[in-house]
Backbone bond lengths (Angstrom), bond angles and torsions (degrees), N, CA, C in turn:
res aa  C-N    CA-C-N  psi(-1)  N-CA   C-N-CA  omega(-1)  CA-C   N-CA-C  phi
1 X - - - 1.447 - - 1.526 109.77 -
2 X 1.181 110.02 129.35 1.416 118.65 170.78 1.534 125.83 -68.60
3 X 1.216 123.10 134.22 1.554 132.74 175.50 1.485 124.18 -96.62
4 X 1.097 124.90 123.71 1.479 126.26 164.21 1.948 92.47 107.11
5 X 1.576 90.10 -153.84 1.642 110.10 -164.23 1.936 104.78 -77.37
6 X 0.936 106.80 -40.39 1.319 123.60 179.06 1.693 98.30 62.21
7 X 1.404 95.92 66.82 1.560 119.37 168.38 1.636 101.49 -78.97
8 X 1.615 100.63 129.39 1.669 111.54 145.54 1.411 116.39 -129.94
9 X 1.297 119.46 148.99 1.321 131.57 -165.83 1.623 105.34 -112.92
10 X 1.383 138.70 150.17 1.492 138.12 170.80 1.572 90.78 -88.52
11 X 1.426 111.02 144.02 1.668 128.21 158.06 1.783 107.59 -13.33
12 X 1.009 98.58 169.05 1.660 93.33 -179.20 1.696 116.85 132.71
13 X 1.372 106.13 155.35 1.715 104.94 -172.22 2.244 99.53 -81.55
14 X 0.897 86.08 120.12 1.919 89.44 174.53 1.331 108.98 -7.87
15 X 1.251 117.26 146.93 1.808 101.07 -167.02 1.187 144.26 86.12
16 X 1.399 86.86 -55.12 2.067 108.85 -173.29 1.457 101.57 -81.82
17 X 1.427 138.92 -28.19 1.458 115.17 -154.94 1.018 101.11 -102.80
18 X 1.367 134.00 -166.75 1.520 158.17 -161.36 1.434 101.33 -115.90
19 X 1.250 114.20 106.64 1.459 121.46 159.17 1.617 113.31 -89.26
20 X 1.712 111.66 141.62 1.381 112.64 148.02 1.386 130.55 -125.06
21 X 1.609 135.28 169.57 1.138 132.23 -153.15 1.911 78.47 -120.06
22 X 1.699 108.92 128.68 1.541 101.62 -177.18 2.107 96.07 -109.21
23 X 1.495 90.56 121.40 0.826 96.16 -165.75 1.802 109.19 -91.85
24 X 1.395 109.56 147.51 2.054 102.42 -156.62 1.641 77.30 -111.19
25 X 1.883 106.98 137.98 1.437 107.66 142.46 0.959 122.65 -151.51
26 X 1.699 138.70 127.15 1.589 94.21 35.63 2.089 112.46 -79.28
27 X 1.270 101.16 162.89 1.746 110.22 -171.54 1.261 105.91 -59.84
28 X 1.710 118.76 115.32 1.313 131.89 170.35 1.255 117.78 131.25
29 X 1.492 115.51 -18.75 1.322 124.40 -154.24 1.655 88.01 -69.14
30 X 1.772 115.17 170.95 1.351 101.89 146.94 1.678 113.02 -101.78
31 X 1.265 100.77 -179.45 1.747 119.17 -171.61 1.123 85.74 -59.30
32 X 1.477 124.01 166.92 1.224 136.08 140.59 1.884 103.93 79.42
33 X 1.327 117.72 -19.84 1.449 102.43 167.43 1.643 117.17 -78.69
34 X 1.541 93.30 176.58 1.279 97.03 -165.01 1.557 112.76 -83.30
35 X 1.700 125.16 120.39 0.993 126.33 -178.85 1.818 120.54 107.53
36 X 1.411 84.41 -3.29 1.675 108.94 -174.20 1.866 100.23 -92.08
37 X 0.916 139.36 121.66 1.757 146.51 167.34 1.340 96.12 -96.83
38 X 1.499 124.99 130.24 1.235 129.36 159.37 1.433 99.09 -86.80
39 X 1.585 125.17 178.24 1.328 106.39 130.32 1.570 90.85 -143.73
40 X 1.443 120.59 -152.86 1.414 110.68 -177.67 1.640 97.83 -152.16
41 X 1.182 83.21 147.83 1.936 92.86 -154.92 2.187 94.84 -126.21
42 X 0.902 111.45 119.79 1.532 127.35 179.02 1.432 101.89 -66.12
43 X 1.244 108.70 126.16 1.756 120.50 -176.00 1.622 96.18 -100.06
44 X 1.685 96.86 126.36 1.554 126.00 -170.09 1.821 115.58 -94.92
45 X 1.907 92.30 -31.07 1.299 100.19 -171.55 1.494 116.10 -179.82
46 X 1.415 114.84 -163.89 2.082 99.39 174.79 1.314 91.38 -140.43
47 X 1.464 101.06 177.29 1.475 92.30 148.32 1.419 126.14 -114.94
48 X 0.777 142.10 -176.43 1.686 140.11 167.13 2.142 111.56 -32.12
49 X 1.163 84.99 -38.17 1.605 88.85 170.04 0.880 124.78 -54.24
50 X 1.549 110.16 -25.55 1.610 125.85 -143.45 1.718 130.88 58.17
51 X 1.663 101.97 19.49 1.289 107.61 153.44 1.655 131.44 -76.60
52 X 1.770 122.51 132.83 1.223 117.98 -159.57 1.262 124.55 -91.71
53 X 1.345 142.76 139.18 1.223 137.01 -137.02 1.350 72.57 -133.88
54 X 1.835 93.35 136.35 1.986 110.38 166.20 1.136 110.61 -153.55
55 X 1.682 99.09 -176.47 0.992 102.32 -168.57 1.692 117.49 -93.72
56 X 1.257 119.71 117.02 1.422 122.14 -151.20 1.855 104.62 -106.72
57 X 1.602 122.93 136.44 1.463 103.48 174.97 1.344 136.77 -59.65
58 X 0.688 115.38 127.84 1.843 124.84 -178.65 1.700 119.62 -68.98
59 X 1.007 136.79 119.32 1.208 143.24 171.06 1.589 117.02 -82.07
60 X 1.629 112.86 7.76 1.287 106.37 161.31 1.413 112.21 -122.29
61 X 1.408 99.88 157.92 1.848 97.42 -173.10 1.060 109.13 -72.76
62 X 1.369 139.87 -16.87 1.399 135.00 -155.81 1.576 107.25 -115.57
63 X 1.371 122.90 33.38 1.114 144.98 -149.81 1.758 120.31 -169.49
64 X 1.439 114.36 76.76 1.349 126.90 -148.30 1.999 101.77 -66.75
65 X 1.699 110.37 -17.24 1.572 126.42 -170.97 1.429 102.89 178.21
66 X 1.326 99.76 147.72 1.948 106.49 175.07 1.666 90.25 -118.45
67 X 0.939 113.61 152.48 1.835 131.51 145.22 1.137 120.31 -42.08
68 X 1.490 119.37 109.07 1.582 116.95 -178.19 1.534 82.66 -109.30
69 X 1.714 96.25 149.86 1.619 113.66 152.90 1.672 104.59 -81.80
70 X 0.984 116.49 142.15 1.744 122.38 143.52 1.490 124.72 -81.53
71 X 1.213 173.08 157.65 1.050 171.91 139.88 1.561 125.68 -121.44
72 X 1.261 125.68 171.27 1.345 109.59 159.95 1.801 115.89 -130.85
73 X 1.157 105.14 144.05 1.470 88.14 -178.71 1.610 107.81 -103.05
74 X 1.206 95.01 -169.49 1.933 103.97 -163.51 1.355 118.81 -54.72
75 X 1.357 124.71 2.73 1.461 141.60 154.84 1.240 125.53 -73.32
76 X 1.584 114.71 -22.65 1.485 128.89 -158.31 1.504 107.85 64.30
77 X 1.353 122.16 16.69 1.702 99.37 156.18 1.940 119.18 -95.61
78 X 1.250 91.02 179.15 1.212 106.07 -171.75 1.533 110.90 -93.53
79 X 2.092 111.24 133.69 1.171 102.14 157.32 1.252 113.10 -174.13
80 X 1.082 130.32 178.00 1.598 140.58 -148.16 1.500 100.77 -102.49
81 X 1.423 120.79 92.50 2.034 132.01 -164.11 1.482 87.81 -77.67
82 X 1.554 138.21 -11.14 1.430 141.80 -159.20 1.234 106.39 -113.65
83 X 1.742 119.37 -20.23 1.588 103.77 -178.95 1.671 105.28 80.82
84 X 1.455 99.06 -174.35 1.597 103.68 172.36 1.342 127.17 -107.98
85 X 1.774 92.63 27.38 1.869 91.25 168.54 1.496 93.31 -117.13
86 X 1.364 128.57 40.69 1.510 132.56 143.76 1.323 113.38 72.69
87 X 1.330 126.07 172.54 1.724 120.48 173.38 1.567 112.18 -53.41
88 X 1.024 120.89 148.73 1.213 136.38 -156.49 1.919 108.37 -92.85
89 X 0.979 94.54 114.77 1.784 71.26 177.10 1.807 116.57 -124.70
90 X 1.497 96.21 154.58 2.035 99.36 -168.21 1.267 88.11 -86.90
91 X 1.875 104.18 -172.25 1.039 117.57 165.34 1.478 117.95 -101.34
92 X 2.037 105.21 -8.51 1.396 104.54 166.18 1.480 127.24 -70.64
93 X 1.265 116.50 -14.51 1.312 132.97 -137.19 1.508 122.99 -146.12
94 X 0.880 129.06 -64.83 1.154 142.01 154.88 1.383 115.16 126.24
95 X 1.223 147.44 -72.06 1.439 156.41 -156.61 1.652 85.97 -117.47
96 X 1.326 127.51 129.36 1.567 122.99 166.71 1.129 107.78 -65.45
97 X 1.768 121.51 -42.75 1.164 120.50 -167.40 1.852 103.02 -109.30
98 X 1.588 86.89 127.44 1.611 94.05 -168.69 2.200 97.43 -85.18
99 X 1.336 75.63 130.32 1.770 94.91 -176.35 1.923 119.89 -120.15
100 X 0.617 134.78 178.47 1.329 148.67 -170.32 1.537 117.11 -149.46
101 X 1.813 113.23 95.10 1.443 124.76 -153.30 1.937 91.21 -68.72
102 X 1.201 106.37 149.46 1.280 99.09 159.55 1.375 116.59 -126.93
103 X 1.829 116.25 12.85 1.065 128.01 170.00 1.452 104.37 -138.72
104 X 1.181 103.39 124.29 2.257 111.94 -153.96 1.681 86.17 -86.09
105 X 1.615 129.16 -31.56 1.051 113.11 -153.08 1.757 103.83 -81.65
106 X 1.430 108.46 -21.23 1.491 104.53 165.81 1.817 108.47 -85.81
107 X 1.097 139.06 2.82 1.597 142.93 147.90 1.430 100.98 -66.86
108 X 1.111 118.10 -61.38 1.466 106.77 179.13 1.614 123.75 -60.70
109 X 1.453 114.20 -30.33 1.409 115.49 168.84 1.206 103.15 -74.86
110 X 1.127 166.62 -5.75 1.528 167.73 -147.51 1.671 91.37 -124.51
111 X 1.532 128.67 -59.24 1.277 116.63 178.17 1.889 123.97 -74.76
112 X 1.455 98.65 16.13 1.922 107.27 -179.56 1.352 81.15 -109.19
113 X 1.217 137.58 -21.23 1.604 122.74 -145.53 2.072 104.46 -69.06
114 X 1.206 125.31 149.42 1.231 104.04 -177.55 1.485 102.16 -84.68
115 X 1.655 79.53 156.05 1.373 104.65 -169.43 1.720 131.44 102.18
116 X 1.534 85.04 -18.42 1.774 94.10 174.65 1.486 122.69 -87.72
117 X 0.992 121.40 -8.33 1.556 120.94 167.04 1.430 99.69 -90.03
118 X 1.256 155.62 -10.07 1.240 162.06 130.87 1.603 121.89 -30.74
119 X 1.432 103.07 -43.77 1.409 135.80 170.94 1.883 111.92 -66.72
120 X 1.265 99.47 -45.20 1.203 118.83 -164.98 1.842 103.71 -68.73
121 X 1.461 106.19 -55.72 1.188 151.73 175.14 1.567 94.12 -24.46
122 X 1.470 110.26 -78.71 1.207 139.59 178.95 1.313 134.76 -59.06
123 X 1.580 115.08 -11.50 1.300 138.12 -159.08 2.239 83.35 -107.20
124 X 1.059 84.12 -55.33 1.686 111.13 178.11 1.605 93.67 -35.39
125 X 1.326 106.01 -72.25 1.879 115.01 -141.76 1.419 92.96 -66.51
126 X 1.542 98.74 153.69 1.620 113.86 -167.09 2.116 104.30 -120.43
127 X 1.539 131.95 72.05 0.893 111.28 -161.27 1.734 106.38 -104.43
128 X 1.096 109.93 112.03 1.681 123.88 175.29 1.203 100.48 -38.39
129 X 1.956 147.72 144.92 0.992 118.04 158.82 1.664 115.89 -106.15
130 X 1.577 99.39 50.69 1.510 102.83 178.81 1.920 79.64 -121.38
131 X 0.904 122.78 -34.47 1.677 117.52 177.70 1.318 125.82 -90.24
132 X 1.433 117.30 19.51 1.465 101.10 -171.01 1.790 90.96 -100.06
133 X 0.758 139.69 -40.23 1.113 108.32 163.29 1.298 150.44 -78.75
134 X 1.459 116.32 -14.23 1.824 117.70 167.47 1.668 100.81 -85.94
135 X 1.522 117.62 -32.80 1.882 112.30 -157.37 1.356 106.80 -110.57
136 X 1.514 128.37 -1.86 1.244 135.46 -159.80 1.467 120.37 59.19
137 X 1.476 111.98 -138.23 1.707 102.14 168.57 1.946 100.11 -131.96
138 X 1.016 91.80 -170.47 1.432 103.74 -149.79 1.685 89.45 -140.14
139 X 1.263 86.38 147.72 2.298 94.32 176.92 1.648 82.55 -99.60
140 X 1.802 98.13 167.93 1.305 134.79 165.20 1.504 105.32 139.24
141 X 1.274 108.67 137.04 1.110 127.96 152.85 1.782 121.94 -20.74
142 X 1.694 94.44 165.80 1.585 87.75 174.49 1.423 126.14 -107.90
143 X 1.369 109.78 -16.48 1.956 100.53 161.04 1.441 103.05 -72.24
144 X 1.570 158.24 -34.00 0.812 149.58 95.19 2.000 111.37 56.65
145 X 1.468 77.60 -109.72 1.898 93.28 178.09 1.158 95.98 -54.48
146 X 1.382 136.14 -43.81 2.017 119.94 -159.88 1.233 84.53 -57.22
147 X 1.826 130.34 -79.67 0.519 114.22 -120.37 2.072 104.50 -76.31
148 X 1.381 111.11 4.22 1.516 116.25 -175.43 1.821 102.15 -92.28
149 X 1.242 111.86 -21.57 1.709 131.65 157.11 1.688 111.06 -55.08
150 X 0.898 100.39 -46.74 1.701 119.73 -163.81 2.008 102.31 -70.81
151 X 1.158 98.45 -59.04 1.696 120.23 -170.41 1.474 88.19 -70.75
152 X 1.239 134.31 -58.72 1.622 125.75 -170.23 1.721 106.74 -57.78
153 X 1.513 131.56 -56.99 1.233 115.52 150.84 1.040 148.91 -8.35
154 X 1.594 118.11 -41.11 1.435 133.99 -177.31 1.722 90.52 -33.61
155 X 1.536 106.81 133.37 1.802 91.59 149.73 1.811 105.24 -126.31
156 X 1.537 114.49 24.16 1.188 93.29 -172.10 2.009 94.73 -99.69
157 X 1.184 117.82 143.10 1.033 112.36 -175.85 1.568 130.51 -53.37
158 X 1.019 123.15 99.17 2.208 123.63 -168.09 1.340 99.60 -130.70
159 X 1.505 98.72 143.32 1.753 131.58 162.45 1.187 100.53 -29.25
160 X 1.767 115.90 122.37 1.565 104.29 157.94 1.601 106.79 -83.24
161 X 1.451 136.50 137.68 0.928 140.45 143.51 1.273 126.93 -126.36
162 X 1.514 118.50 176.07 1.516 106.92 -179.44 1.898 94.03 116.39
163 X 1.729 99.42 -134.36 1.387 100.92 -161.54 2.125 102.46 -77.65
164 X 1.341 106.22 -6.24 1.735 106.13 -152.15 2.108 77.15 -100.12
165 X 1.123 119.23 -10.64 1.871 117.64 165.72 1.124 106.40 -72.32
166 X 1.225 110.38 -52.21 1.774 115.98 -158.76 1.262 105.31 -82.35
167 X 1.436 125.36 -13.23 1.371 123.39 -164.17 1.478 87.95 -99.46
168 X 1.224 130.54 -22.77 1.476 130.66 -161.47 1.459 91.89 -91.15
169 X 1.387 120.94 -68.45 2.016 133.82 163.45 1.899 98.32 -21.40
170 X 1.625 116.39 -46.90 1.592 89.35 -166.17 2.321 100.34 -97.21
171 X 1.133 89.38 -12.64 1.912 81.20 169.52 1.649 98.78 -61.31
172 X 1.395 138.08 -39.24 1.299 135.70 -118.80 1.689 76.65 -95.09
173 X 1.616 107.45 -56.69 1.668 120.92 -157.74 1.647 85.74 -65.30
174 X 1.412 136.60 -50.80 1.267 132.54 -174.46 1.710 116.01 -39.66
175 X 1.144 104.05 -35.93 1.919 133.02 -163.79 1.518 79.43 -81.59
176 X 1.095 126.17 -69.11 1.833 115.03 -151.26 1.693 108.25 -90.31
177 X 1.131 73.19 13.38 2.600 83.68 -173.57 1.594 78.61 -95.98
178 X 1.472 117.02 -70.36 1.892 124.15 -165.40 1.256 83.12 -31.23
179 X 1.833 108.97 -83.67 1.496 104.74 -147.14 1.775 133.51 -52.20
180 X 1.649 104.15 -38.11 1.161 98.67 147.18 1.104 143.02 -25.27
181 X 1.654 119.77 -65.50 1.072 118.18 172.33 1.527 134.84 -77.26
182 X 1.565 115.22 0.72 1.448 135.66 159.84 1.530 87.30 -66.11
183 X 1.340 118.81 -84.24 1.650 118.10 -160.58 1.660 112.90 -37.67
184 X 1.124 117.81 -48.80 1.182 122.58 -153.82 1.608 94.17 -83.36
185 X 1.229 125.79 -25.48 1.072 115.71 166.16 1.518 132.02 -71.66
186 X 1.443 111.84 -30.55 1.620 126.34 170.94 1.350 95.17 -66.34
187 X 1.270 119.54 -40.01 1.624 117.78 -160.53 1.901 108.95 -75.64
188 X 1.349 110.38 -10.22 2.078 118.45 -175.12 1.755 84.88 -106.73
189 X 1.642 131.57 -28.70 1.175 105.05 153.48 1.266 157.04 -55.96
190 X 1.273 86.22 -50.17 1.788 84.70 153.94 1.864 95.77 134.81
191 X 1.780 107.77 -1.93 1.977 115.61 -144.52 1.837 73.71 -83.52
């Protein structure tokens, strides 16, 4: 039985080449025995662990590779905790398992993939849950809302100023423009 990642790399200056993660099934077997399938899966990225993220086959057509984790379990072998429908991703979040691409052009295929501007979408929307039902939701970012989270907190009593002045300054000029023009109009009548 084999131990560790069972990384191979193509020729190349450190850095420069193409590594893959050869993946054994069923998990444990070694290469080359009988009944054992390697195959070899192109490493995209790691994670902070230094577990290697690749490119794993896809069982849907519209989906050229998914993101496999590698891992090892309490044996030190290697294996796929995700199966072959790949890392899992929310709609809070995106990738469950946070990774570090080391090839942008499969990051960039991961953000065409369908469904990820959907993802994106959602990561985006900002919904209060005192407004989602009378105000709907509202876009902005998330340092954004903290910091509009943060200011609503205040409990020590402070001046509103800013946009809730000016908004109050243009009701006020709105109030004395109407009436004006009520008066001045009774007043070319003649009442």
């Amino acid at each position: 039985m084999a131990n560790g990642y069972n990384i191979t790399c193509d020729p190349g200056a450190l850095g420069m080449q193409t590594c893959y993660v050869n993946v054994n099934t069923p998990t444990g077997c070694t290469t080359g025995s009988p009944g054992c399938t390697t195959t070899k899966q192109e490493i995209i990225g790691y994670t902070q662990a230094g577990q290697p993220i690749s490119k794993g086959q896809s069982s849907s057509s519209w989906m050229a590779w998914v993101p496999q984790l590698t891992a090892l379990n309490q044996d030190g072998q290697a294996y796929q905790p995700y199966g072959g429908a790949g890392i899992p991703y929310s709609l809070q979040g995106g990738s469950l398992v946070k990774w570090n691409p080391t090839d942008m052009q499969a990051l960039a295929y991961l953000d065409s993939a369908p469904g990820a501007q959907a993802r994106d979408a959602y990561q985006e929307r900002v919904c209060n849950p005192l407004w989602s039902g009378v105000f709907g939701c509202r876009e902005g970012n998330e340092a954004q809302t903290d910091q509009e989270i943060q200011s609503q907190n205040v409990t020590t009593a402070q001046p509103k100023s800013g946009i809730m002045s000016s908004n109050l300054a243009k009701a006020g000029i709105g109030v004395l423009t109407l009436g004006g023009l009520y008066f001045g109009y009774t007043k070319m009548r003649g009442d």
